[in-house]
C-alpha positions as CSV (number, residue, x, y, z in Angstrom):
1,X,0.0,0.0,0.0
2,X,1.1,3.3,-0.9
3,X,2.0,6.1,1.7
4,X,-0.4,8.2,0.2
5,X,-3.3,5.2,1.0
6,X,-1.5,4.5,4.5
7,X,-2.3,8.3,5.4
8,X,-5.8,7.8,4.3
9,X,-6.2,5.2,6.8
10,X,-4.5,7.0,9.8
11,X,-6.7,7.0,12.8
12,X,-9.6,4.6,11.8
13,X,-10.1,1.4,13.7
14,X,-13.9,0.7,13.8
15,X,-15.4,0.6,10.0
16,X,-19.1,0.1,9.1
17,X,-20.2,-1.2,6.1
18,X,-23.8,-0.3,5.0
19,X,-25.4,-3.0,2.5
20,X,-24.1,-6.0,1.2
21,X,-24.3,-7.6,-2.3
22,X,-21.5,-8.1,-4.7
23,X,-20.5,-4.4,-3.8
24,X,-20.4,-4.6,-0.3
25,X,-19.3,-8.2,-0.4
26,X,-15.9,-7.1,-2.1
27,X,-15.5,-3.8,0.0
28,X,-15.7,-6.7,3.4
29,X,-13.2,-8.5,1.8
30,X,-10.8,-5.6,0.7
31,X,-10.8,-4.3,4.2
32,X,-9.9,-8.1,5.8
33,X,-7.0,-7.9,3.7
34,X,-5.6,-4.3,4.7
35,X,-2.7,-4.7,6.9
36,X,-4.2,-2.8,10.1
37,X,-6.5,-4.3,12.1
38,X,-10.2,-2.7,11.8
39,X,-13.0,-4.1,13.4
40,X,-15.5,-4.3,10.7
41,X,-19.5,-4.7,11.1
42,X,-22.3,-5.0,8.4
43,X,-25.5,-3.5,8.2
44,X,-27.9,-4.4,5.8
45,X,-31.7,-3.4,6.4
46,X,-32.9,-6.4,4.4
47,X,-33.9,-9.4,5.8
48,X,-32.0,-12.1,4.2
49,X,-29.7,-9.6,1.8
50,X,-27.4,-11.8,-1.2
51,X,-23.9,-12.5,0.1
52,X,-24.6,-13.4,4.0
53,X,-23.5,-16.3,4.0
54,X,-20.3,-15.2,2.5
55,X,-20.0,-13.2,5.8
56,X,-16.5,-14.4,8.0
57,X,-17.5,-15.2,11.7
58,X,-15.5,-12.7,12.7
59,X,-17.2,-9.8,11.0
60,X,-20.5,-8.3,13.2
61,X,-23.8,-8.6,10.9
62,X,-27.5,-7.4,11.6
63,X,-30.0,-7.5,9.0
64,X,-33.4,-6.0,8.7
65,X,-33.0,-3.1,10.5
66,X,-30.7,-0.1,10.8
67,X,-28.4,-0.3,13.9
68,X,-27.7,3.9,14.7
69,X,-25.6,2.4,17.6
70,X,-23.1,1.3,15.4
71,X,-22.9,3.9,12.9
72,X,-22.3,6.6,15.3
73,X,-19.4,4.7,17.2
74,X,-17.9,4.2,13.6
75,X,-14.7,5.9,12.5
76,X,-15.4,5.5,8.8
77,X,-19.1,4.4,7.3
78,X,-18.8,2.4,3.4
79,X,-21.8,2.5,2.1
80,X,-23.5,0.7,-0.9
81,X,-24.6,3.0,-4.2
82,X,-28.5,2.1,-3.4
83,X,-28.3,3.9,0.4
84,X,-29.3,7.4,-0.9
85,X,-26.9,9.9,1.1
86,X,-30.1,11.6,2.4
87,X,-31.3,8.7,4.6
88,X,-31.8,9.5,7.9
89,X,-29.5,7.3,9.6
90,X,-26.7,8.5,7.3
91,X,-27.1,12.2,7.8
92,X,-27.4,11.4,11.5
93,X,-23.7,10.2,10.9
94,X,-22.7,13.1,9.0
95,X,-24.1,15.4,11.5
96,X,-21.4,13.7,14.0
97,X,-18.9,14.4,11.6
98,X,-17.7,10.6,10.6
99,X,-16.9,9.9,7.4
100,X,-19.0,8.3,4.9
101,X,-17.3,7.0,1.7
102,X,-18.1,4.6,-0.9
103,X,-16.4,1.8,-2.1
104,X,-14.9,4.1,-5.5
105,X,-14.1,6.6,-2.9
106,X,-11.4,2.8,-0.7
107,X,-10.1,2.4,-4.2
108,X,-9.1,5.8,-5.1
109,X,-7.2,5.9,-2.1
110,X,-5.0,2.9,-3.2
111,X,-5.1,3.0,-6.8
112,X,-1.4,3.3,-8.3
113,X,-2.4,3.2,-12.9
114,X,-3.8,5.4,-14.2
115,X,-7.7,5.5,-14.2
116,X,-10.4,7.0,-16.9
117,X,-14.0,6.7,-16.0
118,X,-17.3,7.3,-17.5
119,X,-20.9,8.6,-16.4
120,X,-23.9,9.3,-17.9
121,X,-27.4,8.3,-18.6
122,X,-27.2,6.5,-21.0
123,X,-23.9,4.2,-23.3
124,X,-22.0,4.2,-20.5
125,X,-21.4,0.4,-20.1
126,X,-20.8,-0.1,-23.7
127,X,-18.4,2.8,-23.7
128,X,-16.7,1.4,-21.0
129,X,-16.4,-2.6,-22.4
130,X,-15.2,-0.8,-26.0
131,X,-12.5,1.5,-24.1
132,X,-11.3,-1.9,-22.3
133,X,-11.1,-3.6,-25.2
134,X,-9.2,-1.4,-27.6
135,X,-6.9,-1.1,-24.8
136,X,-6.2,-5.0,-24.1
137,X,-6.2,-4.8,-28.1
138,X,-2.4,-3.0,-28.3
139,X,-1.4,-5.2,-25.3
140,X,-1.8,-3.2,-22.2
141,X,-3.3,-4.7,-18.9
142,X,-6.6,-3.6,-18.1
143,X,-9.2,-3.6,-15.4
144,X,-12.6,-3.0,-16.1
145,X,-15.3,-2.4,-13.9
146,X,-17.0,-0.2,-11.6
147,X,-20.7,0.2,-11.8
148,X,-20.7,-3.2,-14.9
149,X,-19.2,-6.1,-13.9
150,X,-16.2,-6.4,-11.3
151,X,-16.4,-4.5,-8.8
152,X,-13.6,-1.7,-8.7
153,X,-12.1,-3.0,-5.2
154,X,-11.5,-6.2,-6.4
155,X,-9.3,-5.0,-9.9
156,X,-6.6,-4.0,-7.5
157,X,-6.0,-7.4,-6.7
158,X,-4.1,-7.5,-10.2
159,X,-0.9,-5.4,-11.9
160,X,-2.6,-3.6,-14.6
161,X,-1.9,-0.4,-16.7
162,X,-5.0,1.2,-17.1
163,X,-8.1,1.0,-14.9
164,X,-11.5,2.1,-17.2
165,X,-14.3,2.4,-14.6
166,X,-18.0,2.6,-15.5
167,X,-19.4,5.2,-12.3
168,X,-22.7,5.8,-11.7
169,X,-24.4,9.3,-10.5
170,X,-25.0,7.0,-6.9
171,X,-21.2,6.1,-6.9
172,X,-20.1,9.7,-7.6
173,X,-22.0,11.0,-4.6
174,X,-19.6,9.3,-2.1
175,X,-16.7,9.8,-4.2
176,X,-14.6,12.7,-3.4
177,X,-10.4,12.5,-4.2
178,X,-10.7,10.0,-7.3
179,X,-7.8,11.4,-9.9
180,X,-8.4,10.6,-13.6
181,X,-6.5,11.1,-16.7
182,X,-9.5,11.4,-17.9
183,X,-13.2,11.4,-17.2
184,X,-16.3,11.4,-19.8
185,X,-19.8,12.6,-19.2
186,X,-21.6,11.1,-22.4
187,X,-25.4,13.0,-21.7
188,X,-27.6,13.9,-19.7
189,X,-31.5,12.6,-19.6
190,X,-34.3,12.1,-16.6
191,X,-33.2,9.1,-14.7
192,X,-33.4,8.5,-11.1
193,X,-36.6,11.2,-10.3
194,X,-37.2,9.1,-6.8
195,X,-33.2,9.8,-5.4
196,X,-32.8,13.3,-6.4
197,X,-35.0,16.4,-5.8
198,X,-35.1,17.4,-9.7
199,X,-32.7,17.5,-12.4
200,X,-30.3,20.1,-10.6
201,X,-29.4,17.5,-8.1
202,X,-28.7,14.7,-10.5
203,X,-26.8,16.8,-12.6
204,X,-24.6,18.1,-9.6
205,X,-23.8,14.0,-9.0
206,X,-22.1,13.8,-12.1
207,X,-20.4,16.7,-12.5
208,X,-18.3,15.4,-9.6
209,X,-16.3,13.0,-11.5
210,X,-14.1,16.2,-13.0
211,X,-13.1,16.9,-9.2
212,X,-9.5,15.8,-9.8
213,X,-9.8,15.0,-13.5
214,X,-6.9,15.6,-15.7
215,X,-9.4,16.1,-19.0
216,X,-12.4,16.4,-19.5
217,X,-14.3,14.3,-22.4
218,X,-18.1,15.9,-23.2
219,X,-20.9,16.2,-25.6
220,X,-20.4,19.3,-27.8
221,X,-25.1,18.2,-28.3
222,X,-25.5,18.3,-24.3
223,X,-24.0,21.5,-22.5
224,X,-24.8,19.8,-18.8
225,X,-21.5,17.4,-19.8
226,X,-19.2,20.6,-19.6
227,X,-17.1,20.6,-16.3
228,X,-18.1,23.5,-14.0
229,X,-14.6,23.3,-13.1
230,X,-11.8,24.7,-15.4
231,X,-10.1,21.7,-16.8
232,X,-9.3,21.0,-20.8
233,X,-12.1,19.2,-22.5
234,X,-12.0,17.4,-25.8
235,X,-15.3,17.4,-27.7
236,X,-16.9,14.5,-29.3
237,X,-20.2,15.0,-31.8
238,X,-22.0,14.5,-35.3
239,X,-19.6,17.4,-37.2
240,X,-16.1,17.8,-37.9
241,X,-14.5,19.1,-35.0
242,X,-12.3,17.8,-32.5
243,X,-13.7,13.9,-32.3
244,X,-16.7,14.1,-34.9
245,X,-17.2,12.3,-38.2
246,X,-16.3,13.8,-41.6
247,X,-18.3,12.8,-45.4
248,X,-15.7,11.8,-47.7
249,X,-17.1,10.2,-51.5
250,X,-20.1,9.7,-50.0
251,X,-19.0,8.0,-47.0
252,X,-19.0,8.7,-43.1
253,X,-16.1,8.3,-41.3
254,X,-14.8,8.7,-37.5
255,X,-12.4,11.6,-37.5
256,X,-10.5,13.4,-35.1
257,X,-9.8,17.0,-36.3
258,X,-11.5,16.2,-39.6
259,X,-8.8,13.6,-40.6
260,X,-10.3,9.9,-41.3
261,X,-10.3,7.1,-38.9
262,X,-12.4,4.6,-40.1
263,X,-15.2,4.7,-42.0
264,X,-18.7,4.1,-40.6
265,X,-19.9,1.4,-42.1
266,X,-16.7,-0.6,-41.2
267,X,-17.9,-1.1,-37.8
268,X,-19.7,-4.0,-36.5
269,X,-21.8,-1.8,-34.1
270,X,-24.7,-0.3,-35.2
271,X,-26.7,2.5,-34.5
272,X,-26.2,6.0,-34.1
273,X,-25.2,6.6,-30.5
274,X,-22.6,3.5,-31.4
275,X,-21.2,6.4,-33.4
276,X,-21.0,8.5,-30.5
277,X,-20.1,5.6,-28.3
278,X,-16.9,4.9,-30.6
279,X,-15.7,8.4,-30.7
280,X,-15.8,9.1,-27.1
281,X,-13.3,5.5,-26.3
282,X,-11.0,7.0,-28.9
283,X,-11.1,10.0,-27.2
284,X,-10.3,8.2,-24.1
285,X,-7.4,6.0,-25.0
286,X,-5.7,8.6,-26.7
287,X,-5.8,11.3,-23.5
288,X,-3.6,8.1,-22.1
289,X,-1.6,8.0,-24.6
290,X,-2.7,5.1,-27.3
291,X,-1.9,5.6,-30.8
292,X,-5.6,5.7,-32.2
293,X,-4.4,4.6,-35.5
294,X,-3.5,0.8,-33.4
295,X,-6.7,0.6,-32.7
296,X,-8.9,0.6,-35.3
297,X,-8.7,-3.5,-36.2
298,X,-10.5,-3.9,-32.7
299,X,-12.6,-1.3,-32.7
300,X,-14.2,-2.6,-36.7
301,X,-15.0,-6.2,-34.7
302,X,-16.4,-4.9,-31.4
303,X,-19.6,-6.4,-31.7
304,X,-21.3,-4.9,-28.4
305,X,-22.0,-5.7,-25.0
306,X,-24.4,-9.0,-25.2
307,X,-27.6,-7.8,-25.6
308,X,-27.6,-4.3,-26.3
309,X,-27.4,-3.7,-29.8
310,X,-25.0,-6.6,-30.3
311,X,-24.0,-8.1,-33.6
312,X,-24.6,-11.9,-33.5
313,X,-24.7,-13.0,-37.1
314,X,-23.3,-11.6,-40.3
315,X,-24.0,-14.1,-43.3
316,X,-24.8,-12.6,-47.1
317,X,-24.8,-9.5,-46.2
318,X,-27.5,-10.1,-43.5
319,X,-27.0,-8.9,-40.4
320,X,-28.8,-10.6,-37.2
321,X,-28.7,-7.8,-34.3
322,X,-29.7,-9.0,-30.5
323,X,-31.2,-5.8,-28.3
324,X,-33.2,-7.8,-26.1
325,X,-31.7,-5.7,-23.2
326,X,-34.4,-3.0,-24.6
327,X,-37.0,-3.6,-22.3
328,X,-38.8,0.0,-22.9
329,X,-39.8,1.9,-25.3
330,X,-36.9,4.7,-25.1
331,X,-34.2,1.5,-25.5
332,X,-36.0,0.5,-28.3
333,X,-36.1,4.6,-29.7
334,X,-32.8,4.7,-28.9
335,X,-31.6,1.7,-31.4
336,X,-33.8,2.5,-34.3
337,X,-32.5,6.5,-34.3
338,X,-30.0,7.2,-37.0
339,X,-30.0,3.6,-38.4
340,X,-28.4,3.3,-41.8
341,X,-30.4,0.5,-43.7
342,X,-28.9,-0.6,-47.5
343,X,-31.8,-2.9,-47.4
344,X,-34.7,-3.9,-44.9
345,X,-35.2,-3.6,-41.3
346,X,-36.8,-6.8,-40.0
347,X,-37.9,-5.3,-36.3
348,X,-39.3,-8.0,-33.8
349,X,-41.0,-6.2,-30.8
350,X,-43.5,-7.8,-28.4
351,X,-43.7,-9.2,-24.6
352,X,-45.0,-7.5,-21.4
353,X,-45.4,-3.9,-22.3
354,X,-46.0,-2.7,-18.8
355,X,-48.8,-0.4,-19.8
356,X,-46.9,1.7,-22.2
357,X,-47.9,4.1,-24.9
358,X,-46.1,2.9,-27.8
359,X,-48.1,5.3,-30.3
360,X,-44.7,7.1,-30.6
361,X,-43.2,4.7,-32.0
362,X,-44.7,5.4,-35.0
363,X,-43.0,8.2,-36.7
364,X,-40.0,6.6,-36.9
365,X,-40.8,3.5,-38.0
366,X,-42.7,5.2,-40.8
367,X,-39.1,6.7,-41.7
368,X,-37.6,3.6,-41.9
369,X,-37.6,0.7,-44.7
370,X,-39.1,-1.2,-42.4
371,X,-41.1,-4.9,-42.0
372,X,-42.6,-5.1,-38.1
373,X,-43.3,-8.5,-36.4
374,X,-45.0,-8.7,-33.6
375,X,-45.2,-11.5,-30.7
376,X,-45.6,-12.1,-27.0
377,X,-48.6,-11.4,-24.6
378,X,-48.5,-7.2,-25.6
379,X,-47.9,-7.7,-29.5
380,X,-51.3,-6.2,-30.2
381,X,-50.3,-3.5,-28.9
382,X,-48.0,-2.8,-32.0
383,X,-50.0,-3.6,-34.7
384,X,-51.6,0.2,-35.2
385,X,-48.0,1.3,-35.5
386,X,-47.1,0.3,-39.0
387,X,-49.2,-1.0,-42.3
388,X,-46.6,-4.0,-42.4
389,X,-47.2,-5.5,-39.1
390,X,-47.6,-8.7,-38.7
391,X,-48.8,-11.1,-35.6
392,X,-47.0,-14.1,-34.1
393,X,-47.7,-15.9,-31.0
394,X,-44.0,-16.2,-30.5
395,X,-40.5,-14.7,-31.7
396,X,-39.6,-18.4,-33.1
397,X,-42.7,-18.4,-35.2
398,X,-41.9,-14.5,-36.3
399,X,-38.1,-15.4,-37.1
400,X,-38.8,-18.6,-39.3
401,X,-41.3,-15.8,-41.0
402,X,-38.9,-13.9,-41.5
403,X,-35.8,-16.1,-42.6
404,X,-38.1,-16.6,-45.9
405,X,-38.2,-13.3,-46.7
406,X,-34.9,-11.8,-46.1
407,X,-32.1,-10.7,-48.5
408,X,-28.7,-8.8,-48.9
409,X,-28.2,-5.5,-46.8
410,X,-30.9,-6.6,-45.0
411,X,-31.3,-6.0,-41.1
412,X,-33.2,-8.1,-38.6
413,X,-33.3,-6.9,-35.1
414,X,-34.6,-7.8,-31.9
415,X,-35.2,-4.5,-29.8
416,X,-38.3,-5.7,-28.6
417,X,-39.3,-2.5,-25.9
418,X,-41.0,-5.3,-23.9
419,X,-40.1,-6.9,-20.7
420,X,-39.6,-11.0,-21.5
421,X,-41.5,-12.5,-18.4
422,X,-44.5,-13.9,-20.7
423,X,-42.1,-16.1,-22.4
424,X,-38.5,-15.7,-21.1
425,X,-37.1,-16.4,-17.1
426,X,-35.3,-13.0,-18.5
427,X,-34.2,-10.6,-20.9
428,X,-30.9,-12.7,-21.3
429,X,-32.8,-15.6,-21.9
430,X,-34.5,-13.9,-24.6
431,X,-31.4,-12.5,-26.2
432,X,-29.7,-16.2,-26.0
433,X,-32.8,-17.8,-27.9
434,X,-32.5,-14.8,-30.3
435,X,-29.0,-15.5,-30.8
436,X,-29.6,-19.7,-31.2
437,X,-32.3,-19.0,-34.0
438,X,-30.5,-16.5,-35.9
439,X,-27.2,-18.7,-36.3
440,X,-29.4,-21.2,-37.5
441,X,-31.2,-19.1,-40.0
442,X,-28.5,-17.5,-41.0
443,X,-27.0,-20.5,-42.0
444,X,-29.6,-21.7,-43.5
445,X,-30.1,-18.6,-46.5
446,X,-28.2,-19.6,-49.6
């Protein structure tokens, strides 16, 4: 451990951590392998919370309940990202003046590569798995994680020369001496209403991952991505500055400074906020010092986060795109604005639609070249939307439909804006029997 992170721990002995889970489950562990000796107790206000029985003897536990008693004799309070900072019991412990932290907040304290992270409301995870993988691409060790997938205490168990860390608005709040080489806010929508008093608030939560930032990556579309704090930004957008695209023969291309990259349609992702979700990872490896040009390979067969707008087949010039992960209606928006279609869109939508409105769907499906099937217990509700709809009882019956009528440059995608209950254990599930059925079809066109 650093002396920096020694310094940081200086005086405290009795540490609380506040909710359990994978998150709190790897902040126990981290602090049972520090070298002082803490006494550490768990509170978890849940009844039978995941990760209990994970729990070491030695480590104090009480569930269902807060325990006040214990956070007030605490010399340092972790708590989880769902324990909004404005809970009672938490601001009881403020008011005593102990310190409350989260668990971004431990591993900024001992972190010793340099670290880029990413917020925003929405393409964050994707931004972060692409920056991670263009990195790991020219050889460099990485840890990825944060608010997707490992949590960030437990990438410090490895040597690695880059961290890329996906934070959200709930981590950011108890995060207050994280230094970046460089941070990016990718947009700003409504999200989280019931945590924060308005928009204000939840913008305030991510502007504090410029605090000790080094640059500043933001959205020349979304002036709530700008840093209130004076640090160099780089730009990324849909024109030709800074990182932006650039029309060259009738061809789009990812440019930095109007100079060519790669062109568009190289890429396996598709979509336009892929566009935006390529240019702002470029913009990221190269504030650390990656030659962009390196690259490029990588970043044409970066096929997506499973799920979410992921390329799963590519057979004669047909390509087979999984978004199950689009369980509402703005998902499903967000995949079919600024598609680029050479042929047909095949769109499967259906499932539980929760009571939504889907009427606005509608305009833009009208824009598109565009064939609609609809299945699942809700696929009535789409069959106003579009003069080709067409009504299946399920998306196996749909995709054998539409495996007879598909040809080159065509599209078919799954973005159903439908939760997957009525048929699927899950959204996954879903995605996975997508997958299955469009291997097999694709390999069955000739």
């Amino acid at each position: 451990m650093s002396h920096s992170a020694l310094d940081k721990w200086q005086n405290i002995e009795k540490v609380v951590v506040v909710g359990l889970g994978v998150t709190g489950l790897s902040v126990v562990n981290y602090l049972q392998n520090l070298p002082q000796d803490l006494s550490i107790k768990v509170i978890d206000t849940r009844t039978q919370p995941p990760g209990q029985e994970s729990l070491r003897s030695d480590v104090d536990f009480h569930s269902g309940s807060w325990r006040t008693d214990w956070l007030l004799d605490a010399d340092l309070i972790v708590t989880n990202p769902g324990i909004a900072l404005a809970t009672p019991e938490i601001q009881q412990a403020l008011a005593q003046g102990i310190q409350v932290v989260g668990d971004i907040e431990l591993f900024a304290w001992a972190a010793n590569a340099p670290v880029v992270a990413i917020t925003g409301s929405n393409g964050k995870s994707t931004v972060t798995d692409l920056t991670g993988v263009l990195a790991k691409s020219v050889g460099l060790n990485v840890g990825v994680g944060g608010n997707i997938g490992v949590p960030a205490l437990d990438l410090l168990a490895d040597d690695v020369d880059l961290y890329v860390l996906e934070l959200s608005s709930f981590q950011l709040e108890t995060t207050s001496s994280l230094h970046l080489a460089a941070a990016a806010y990718l947009n700003l929508s409504e999200d989280h209403m019931d945590r924060y008093q308005g928009m204000e608030d939840y913008a305030a939560a991510k502007q504090r991952i410029f605090m000790h930032a080094d640059k500043a990556i933001v959205n020349r579309d979304d002036r709530f991505t700008y840093p209130n704090n004076d640090i160099p930004t780089v730009s990324f957008g849909f024109d030709e500055q800074e990182f932006g695209v650039v029309w060259l023969e009738a061809q789009e291309y990812l440019a930095k400074q109007g100079q060519p990259l790669v062109a568009v349609e190289e890429l396996s992702l598709v979509g336009r906020h892929n566009v935006a979700n390529s240019l702002v990872a470029l913009a990221l490896l190269e504030s650390v010092g990656v030659e962009l040009t390196a690259v490029i390979p990588a970043l044409k067969t970066y096929t997506g986060l499973t799920h979410r707008c992921q390329l799963v087949a590519d057979n004669h010039g047909i390509k087979w795109i999984n978004d199950s992960k689009a369980t509402n209606l703005a998902s499903t928006f967000a995949a079919l604005s600024g598609l680029q279609l050479t042929g047909k869109l095949h769109l499967l939508v259906g499932g539980v639609g929760k009571g939504a409105d889907f009427s606005s769907l509608a305009p833009v499906l009208n824009s598109l070249n565009v064939a609609l099937y609809c299945f699942g217990q809700d696929g009535d509700e789409f069959m106003p939307l579009h003069a080709s709809a067409l009504r299946f009882e399920t998306m196996e019956q749909a995709m054998a439909d539409i495996s007879t009528k598909v040809k080159q440059g065509d599209l078919v995608m799954l973005s159903p804006a439908c939760a997957s209950l009525d048929q699927f254990k899950n959204f996954m599930a879903r995605g996975d029997e997508f997958t299955r059925l469009a291997h097999y079809y694709a390999n069955q066109i000739e």
